[in-house]
N, CA, C and O atoms as a CHARMM CRD file, in Angstrom:
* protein
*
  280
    1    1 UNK  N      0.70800  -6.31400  -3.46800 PROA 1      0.00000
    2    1 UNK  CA     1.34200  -5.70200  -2.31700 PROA 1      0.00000
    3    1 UNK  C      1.83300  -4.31300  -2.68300 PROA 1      0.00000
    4    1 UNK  O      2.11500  -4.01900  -3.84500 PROA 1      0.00000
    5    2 UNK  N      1.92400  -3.50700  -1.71700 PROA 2      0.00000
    6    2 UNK  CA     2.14000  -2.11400  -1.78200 PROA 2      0.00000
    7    2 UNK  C      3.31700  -2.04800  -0.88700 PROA 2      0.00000
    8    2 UNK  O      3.41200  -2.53900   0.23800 PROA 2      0.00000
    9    3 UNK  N      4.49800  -1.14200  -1.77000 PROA 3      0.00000
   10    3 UNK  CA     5.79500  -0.59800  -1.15900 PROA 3      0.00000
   11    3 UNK  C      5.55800   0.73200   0.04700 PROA 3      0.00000
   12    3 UNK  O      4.41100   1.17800   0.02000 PROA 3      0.00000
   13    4 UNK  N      6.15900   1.15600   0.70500 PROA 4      0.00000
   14    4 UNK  CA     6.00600   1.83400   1.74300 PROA 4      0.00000
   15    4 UNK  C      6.04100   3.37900   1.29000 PROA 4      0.00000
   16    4 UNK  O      5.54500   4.33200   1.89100 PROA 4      0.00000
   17    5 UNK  N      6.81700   3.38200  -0.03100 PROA 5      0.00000
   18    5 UNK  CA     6.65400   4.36000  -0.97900 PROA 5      0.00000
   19    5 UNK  C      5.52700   4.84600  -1.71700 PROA 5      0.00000
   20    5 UNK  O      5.73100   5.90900  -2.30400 PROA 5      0.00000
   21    6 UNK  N      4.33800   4.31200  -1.84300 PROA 6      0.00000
   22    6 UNK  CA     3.06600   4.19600  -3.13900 PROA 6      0.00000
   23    6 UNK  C      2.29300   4.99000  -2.14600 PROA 6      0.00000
   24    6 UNK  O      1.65800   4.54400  -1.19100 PROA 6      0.00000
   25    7 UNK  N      2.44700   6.31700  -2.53200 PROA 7      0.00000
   26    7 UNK  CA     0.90500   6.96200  -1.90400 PROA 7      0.00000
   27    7 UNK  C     -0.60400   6.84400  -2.75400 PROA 7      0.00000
   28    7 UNK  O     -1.75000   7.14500  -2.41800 PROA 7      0.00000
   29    8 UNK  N     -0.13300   6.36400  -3.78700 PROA 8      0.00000
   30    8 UNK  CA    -1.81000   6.32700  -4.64000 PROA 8      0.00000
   31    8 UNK  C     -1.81400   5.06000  -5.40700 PROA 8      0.00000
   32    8 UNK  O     -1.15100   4.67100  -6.36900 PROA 8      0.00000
   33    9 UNK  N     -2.79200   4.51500  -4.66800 PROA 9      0.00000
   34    9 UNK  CA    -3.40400   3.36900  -5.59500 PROA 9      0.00000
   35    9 UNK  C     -4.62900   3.42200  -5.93300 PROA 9      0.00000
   36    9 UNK  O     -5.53800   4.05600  -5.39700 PROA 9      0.00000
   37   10 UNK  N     -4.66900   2.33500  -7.38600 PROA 10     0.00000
   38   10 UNK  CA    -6.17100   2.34100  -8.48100 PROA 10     0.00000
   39   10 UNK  C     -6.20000   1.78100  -8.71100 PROA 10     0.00000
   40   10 UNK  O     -5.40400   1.33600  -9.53800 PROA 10     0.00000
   41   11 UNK  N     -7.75800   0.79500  -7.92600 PROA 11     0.00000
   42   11 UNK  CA    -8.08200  -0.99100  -8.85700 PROA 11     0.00000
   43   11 UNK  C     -8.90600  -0.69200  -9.36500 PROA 11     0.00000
   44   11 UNK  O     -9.56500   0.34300  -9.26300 PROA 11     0.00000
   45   12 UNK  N     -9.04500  -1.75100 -10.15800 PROA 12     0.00000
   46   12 UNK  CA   -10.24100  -1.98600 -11.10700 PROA 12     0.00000
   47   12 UNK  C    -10.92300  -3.29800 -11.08500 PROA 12     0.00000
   48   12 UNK  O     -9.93400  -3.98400 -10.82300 PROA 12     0.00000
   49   13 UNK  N    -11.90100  -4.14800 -11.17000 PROA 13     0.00000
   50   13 UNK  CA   -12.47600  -5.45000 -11.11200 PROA 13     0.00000
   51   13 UNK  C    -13.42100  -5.55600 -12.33500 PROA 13     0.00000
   52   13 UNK  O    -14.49300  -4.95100 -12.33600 PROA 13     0.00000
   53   14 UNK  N    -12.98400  -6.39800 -13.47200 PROA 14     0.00000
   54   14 UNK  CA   -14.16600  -6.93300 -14.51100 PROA 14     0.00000
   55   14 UNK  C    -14.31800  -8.18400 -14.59700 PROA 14     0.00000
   56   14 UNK  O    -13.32000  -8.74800 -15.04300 PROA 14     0.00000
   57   15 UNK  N    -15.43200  -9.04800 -14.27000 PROA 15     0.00000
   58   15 UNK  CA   -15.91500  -9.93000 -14.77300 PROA 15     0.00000
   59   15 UNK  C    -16.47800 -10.37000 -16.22500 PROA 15     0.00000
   60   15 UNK  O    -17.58200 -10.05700 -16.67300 PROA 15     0.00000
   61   16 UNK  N    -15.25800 -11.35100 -17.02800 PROA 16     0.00000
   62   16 UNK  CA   -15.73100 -11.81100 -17.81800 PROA 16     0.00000
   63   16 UNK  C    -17.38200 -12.64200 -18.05500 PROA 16     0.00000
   64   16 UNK  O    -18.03000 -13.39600 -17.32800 PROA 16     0.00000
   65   17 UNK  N    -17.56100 -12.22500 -19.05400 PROA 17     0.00000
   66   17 UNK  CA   -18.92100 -12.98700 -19.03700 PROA 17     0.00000
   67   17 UNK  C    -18.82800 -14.21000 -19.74900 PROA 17     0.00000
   68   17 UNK  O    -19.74900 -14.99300 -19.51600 PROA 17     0.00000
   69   18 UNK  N    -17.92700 -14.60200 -20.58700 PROA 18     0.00000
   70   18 UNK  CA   -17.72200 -15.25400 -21.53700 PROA 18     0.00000
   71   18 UNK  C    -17.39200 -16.70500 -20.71000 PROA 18     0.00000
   72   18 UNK  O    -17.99000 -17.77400 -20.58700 PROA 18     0.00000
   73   19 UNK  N    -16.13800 -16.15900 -20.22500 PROA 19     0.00000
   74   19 UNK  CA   -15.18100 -17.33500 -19.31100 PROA 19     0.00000
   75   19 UNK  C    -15.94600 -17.30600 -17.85300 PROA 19     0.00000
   76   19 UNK  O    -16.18100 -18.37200 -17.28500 PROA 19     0.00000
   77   20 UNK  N    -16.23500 -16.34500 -17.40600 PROA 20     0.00000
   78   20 UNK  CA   -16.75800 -16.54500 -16.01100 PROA 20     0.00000
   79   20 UNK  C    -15.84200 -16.09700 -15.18000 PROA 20     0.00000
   80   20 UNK  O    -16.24500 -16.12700 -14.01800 PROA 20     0.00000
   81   21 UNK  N    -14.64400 -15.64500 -15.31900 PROA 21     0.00000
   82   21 UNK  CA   -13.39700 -15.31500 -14.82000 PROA 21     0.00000
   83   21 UNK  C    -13.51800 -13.81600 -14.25500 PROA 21     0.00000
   84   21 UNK  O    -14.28600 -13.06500 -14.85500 PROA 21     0.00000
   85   22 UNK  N    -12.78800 -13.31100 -13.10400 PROA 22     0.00000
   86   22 UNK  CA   -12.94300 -11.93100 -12.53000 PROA 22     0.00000
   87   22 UNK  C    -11.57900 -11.07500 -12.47700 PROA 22     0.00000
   88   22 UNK  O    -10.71500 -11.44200 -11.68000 PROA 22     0.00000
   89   23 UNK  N    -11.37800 -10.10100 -13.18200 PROA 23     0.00000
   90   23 UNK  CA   -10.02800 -10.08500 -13.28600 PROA 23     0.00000
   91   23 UNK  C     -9.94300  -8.62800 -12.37100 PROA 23     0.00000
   92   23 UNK  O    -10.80400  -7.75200 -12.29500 PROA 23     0.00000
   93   24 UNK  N     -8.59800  -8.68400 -11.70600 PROA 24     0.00000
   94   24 UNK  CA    -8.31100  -7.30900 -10.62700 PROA 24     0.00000
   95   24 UNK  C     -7.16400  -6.72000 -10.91900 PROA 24     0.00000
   96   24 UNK  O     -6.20000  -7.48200 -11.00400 PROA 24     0.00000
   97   25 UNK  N     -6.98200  -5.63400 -11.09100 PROA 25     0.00000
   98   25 UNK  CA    -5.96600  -5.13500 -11.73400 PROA 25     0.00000
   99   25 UNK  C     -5.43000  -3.63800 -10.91500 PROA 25     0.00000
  100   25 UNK  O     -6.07700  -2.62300 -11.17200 PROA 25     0.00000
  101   26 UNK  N     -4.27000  -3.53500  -9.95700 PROA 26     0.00000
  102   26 UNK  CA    -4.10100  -2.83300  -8.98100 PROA 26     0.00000
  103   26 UNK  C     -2.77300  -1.87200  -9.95800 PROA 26     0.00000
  104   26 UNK  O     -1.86800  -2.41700 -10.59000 PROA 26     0.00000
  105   27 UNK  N     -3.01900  -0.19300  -9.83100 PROA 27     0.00000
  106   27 UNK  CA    -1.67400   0.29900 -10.21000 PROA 27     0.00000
  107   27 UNK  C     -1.19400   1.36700  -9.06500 PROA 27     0.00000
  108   27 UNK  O     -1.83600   2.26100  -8.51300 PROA 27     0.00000
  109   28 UNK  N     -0.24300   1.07800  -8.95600 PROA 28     0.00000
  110   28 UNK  CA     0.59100   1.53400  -7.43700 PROA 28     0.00000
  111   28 UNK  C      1.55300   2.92300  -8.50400 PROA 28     0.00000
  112   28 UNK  O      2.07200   2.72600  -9.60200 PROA 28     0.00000
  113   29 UNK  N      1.52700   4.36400  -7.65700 PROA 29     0.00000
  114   29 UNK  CA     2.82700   5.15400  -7.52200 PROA 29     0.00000
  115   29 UNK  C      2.99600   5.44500  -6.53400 PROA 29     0.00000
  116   29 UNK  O      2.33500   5.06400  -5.56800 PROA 29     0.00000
  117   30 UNK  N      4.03500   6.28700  -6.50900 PROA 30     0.00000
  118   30 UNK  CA     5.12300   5.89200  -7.66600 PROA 30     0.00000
  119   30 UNK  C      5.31200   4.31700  -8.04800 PROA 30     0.00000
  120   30 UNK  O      4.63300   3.34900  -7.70300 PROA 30     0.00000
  121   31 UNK  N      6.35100   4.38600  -8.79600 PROA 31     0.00000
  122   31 UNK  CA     6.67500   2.91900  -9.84000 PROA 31     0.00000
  123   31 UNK  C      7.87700   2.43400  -8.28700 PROA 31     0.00000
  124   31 UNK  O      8.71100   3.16700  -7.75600 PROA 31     0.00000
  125   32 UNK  N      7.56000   1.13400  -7.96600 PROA 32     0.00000
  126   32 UNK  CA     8.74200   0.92500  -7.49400 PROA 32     0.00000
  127   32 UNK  C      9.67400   0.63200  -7.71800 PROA 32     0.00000
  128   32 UNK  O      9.59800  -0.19500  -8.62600 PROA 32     0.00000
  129   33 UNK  N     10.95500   0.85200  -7.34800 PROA 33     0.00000
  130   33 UNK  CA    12.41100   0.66500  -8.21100 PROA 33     0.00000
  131   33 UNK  C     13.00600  -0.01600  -7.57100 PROA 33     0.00000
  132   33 UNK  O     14.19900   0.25600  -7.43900 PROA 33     0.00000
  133   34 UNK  N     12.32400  -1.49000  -6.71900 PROA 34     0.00000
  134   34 UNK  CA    13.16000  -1.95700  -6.10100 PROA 34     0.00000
  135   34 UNK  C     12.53300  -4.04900  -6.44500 PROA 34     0.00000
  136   34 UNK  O     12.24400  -4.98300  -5.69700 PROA 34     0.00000
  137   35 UNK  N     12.59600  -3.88200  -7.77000 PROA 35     0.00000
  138   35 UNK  CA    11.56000  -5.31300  -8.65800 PROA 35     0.00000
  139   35 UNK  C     13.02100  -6.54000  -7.11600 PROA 35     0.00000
  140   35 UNK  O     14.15200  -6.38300  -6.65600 PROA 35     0.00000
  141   36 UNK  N     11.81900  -7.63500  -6.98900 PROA 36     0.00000
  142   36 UNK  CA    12.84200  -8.69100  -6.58800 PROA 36     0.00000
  143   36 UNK  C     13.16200  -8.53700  -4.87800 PROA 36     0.00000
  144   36 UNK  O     13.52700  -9.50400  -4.20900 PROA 36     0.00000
  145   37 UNK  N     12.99600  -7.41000  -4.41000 PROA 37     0.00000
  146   37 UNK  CA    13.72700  -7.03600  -3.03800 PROA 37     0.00000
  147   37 UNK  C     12.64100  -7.36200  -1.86300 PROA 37     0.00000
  148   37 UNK  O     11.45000  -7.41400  -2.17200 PROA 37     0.00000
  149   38 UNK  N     12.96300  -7.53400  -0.81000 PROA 38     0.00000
  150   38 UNK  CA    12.08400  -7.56400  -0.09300 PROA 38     0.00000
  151   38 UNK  C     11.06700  -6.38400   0.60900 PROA 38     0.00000
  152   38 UNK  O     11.40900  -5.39500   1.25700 PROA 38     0.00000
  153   39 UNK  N      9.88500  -6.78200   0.29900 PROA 39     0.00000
  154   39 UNK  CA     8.44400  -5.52000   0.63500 PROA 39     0.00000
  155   39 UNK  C      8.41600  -4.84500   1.83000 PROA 39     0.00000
  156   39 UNK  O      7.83000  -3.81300   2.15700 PROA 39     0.00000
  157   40 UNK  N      9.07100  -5.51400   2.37100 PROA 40     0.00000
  158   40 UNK  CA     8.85400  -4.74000   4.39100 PROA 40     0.00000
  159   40 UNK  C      9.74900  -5.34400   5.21600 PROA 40     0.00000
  160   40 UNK  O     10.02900  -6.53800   5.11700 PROA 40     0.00000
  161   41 UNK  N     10.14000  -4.73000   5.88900 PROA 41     0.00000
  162   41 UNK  CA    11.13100  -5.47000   7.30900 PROA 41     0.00000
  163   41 UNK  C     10.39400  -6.21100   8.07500 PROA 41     0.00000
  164   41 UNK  O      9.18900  -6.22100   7.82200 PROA 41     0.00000
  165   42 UNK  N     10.80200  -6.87600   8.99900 PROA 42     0.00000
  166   42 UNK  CA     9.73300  -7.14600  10.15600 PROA 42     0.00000
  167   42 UNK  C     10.42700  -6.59800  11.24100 PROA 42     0.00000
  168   42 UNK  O     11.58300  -6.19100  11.35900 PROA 42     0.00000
  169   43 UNK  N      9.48200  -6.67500  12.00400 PROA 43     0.00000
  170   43 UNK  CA     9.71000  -5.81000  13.38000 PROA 43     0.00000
  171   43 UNK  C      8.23300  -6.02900  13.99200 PROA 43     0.00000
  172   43 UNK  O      7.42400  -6.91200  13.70800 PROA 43     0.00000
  173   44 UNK  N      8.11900  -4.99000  14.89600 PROA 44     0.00000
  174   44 UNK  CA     7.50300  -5.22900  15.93500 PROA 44     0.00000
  175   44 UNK  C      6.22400  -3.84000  15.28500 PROA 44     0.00000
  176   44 UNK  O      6.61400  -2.70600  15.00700 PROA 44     0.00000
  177   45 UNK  N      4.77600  -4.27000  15.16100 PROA 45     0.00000
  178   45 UNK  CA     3.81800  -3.40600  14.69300 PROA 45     0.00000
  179   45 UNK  C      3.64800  -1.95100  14.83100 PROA 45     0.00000
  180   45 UNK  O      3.45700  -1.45000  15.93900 PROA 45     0.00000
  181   46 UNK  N      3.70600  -1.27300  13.78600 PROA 46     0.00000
  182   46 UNK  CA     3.72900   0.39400  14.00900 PROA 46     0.00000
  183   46 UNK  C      4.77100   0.83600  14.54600 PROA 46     0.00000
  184   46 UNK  O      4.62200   1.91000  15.13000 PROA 46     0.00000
  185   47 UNK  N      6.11100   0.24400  14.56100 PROA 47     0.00000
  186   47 UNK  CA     7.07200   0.15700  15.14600 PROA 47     0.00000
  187   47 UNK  C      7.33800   1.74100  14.44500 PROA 47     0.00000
  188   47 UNK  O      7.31900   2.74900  15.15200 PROA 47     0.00000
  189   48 UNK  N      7.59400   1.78800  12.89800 PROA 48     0.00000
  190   48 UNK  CA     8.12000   3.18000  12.73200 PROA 48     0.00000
  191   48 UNK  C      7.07700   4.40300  12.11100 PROA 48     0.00000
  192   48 UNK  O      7.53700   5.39100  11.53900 PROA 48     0.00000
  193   49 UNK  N      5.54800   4.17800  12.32000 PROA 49     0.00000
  194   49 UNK  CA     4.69900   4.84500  12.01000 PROA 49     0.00000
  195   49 UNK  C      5.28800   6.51300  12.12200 PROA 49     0.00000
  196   49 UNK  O      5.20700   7.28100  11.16400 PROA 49     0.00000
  197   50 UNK  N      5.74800   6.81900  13.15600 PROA 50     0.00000
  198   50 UNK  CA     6.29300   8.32100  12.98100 PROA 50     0.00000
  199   50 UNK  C      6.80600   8.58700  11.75300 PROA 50     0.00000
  200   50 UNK  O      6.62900   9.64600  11.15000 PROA 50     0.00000
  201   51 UNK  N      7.66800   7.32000  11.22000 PROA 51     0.00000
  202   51 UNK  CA     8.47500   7.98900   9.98000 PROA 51     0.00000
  203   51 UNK  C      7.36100   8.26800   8.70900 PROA 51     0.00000
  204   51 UNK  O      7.57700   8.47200   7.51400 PROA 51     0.00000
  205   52 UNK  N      6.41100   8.20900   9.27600 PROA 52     0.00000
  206   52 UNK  CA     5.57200   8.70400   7.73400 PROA 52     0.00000
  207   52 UNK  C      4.49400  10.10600   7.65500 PROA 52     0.00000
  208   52 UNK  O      3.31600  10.21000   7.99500 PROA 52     0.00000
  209   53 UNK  N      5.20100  10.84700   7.21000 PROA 53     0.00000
  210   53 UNK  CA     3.95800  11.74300   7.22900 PROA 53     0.00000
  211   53 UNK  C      3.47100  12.79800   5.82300 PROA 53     0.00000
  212   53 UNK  O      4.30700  12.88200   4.92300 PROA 53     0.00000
  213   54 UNK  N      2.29200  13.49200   5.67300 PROA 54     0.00000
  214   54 UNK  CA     1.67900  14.25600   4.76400 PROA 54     0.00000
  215   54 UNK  C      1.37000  15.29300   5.51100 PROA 54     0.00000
  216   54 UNK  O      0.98100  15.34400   6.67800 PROA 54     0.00000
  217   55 UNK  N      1.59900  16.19600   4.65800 PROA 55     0.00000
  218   55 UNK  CA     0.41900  17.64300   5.55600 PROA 55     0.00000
  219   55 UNK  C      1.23600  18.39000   6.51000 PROA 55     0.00000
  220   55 UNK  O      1.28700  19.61800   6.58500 PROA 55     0.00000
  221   56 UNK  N      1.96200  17.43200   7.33700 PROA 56     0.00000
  222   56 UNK  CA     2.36500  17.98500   8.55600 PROA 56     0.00000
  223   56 UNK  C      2.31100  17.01700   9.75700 PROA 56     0.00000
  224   56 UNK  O      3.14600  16.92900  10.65800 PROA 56     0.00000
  225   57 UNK  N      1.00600  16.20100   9.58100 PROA 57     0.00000
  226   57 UNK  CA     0.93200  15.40100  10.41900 PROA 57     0.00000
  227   57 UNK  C      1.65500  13.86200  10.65600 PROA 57     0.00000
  228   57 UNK  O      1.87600  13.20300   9.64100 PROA 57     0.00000
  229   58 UNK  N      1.86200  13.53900  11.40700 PROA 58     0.00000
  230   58 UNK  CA     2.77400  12.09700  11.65100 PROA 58     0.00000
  231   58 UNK  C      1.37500  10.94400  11.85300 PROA 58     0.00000
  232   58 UNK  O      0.21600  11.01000  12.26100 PROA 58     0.00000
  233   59 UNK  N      2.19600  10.02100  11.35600 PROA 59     0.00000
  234   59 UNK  CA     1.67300   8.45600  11.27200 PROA 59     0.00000
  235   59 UNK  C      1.18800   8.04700  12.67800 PROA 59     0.00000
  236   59 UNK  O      1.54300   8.73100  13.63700 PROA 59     0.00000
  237   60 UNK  N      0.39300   6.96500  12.85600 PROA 60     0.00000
  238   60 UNK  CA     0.00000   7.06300  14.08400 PROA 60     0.00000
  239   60 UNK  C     -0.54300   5.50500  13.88200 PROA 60     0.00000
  240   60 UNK  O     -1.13100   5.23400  12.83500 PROA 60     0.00000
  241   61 UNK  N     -0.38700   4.72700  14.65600 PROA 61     0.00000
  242   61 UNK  CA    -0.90800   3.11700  14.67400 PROA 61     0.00000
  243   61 UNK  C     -2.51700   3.04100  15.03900 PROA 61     0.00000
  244   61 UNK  O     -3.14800   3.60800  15.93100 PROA 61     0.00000
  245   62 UNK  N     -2.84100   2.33400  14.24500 PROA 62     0.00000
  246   62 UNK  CA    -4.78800   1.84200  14.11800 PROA 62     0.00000
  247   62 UNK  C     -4.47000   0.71300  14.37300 PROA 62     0.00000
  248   62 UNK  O     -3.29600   0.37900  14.21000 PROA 62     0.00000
  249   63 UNK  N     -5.20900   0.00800  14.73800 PROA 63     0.00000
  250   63 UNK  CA    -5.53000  -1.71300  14.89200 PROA 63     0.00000
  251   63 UNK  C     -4.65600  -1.82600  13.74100 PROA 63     0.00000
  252   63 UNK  O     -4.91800  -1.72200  12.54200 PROA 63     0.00000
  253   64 UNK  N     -3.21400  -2.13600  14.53700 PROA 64     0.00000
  254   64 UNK  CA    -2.07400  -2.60500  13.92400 PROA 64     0.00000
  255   64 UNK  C     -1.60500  -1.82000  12.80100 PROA 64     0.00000
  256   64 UNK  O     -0.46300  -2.19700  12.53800 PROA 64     0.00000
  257   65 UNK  N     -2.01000  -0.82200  11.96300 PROA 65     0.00000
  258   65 UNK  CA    -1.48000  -0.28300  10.70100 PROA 65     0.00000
  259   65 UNK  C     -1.22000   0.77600  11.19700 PROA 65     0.00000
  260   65 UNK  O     -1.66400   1.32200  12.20700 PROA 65     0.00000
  261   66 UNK  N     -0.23200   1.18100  10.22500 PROA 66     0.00000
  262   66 UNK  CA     0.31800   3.16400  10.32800 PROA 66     0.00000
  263   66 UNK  C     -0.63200   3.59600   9.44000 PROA 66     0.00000
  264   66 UNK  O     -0.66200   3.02200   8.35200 PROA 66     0.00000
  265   67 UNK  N     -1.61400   4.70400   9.71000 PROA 67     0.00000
  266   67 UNK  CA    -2.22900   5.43700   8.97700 PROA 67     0.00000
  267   67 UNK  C     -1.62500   6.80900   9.23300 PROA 67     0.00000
  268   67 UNK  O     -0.73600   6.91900  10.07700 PROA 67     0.00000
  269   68 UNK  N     -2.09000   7.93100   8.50200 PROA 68     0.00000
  270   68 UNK  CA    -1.87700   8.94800   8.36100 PROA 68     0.00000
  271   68 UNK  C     -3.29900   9.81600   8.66400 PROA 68     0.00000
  272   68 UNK  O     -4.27200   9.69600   7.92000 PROA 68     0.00000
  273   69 UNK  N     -3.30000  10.70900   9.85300 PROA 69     0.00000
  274   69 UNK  CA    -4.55400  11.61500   9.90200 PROA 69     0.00000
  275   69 UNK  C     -4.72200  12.41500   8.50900 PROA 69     0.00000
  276   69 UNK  O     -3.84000  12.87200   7.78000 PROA 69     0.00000
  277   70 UNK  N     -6.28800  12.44700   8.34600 PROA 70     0.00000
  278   70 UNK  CA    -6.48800  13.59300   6.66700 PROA 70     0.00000
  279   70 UNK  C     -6.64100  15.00900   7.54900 PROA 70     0.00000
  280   70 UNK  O     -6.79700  16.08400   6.97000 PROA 70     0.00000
């Protein structure tokens, strides 16, 4: 899961050959500083998409998510 804070994430996926096992390995920044707390409020969908923006531009709801125009 990703904090509301993490603008850049980087997975990776290797399959062992040995074990047969697939391992996924996600690194989120910033670091979050909030270990234990709860990930998101609830509320009502895209409820505060305005509050996020890059560039200049404001957040804007997609089939249910806040994205950000590039």
């Amino acid at each position: 899961m990703a904090w509301d804070t993490h603008n850049e994430v980087g997975c990776a996926v290797a399959k062992c050959s040995s074990s047969g096992k697939t391992h996924v390995v996600c690194n989120y920044l910033p670091k979050a500083k909030a270990e234990g707390k709860q990930i998101y409020k609830m509320g009502p969908t895209c409820r505060r998409c305005h509050d996020y923006q890059s560039g200049g531009a404001s957040g804007m709801c997609y089939n249910g998510i806040c994205v950000i125009p590039s």
